[in-house]
N, C-alpha and C positions, 0 to 999 in steps of 0.2 A: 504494500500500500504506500510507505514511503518513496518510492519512485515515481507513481502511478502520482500521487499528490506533488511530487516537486514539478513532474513534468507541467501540469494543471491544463492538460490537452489529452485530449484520446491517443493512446499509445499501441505500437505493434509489438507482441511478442519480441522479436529481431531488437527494438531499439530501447528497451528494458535491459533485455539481454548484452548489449552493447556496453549501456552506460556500468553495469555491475560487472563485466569483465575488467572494467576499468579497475577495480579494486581485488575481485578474485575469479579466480576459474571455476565457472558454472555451465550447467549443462542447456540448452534451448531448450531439450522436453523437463525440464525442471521450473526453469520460468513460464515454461507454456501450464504446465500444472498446476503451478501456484495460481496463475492468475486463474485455470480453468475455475478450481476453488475456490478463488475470494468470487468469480461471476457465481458460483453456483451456490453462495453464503448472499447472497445478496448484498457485497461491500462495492461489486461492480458492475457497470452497463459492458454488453459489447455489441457491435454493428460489424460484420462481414466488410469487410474491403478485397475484392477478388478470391485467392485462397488461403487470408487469414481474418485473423479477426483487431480492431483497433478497441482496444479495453476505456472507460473513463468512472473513474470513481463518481460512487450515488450520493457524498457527501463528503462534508472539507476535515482536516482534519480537525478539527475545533469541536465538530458533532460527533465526531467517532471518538474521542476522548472526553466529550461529553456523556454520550451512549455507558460510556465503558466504566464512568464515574457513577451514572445512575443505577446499572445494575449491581455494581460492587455495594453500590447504597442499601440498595432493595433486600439485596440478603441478610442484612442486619436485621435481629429483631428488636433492639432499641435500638433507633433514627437520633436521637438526642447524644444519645452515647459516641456513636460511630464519626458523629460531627465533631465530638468535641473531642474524640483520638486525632481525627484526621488533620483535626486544626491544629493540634497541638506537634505535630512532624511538622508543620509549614514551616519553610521559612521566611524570614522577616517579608520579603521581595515578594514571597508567595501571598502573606498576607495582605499586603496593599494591594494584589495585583486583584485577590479575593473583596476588600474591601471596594475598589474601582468595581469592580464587576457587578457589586449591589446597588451600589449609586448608582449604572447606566441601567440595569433592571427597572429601578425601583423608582426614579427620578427625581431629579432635583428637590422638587415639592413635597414629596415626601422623605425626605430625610428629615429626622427629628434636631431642631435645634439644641442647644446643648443644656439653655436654662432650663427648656421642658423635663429636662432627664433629672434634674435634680431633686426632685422628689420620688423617682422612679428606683424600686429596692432591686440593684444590682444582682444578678442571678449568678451563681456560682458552677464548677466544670461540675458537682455532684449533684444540684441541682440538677442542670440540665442533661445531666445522664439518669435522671428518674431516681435519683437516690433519695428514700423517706425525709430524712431529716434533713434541712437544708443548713442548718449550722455545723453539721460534720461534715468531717472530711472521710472519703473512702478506706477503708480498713485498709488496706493495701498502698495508701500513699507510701511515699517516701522507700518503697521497697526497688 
């Protein structure tokens, strides 16, 4: 998929295979299979050109590692919890980048000014991981 997405044009078998020779020695019915499979997972279109086929990915990579983040989400059975592991691996850069990402969701107008927030009781990682008592800390902290 990562070729298929740099290229950002419907691609031939042959010029996949090309660009990744550049780096190592692969086989044509190797690349032909792999794309035969992301076409047959539905990660790809293809359209016959003579007697091959020109592949073009069904979305950017931005959806497919969106896609990939919601399912990983989905298998959790606490949503509150899995969010606040996943935050807590970010880093700083990831966080702004998560932070930006809410703002253009959410828009301007809704984001909460900052005096509104001061009477609002700050929620905690155990809190929001569904933990009964919101004044402890998880038995396992600090381990």
């Amino acid at each position: 998929m990562t070729r298929v997405w740099k290229w950002n044009r419907p691609v031939t078998v042959r010029e996949v295979l090309e660009d990744l020779q550049q780096e190592r020695s692969i086989a044509y019915t190797t690349v032909m299979t792999v794309l035969d499979n992301l076409h047959q997972k539905g990660w790809v279109r293809r359209e016959a050109e003579g007697r091959a086929y020109r592949y073009e990915a069904v979305s950017t990579r931005a959806a497919y590692a969106a896609a990939l983040m919601n399912d990983a989400w989905a298998q959790s059975d606490n949503a509150a919890a899995a969010l606040v592991a996943f935050f807590g691996m970010m880093s700083d850069e990831q966080r702004q980048a998560l932070t930006d990402a809410v703002r253009i969701v959410q828009g301007p107008e809704s984001v909460e000014p900052p005096q509104a927030a001061e009477h609002a009781r700050p929620v905690g990682p155990s809190e929001a991981a569904g933990g009964d008592n919101p004044g402890s800390a998880p038995e396992d902290a600090g381990r």
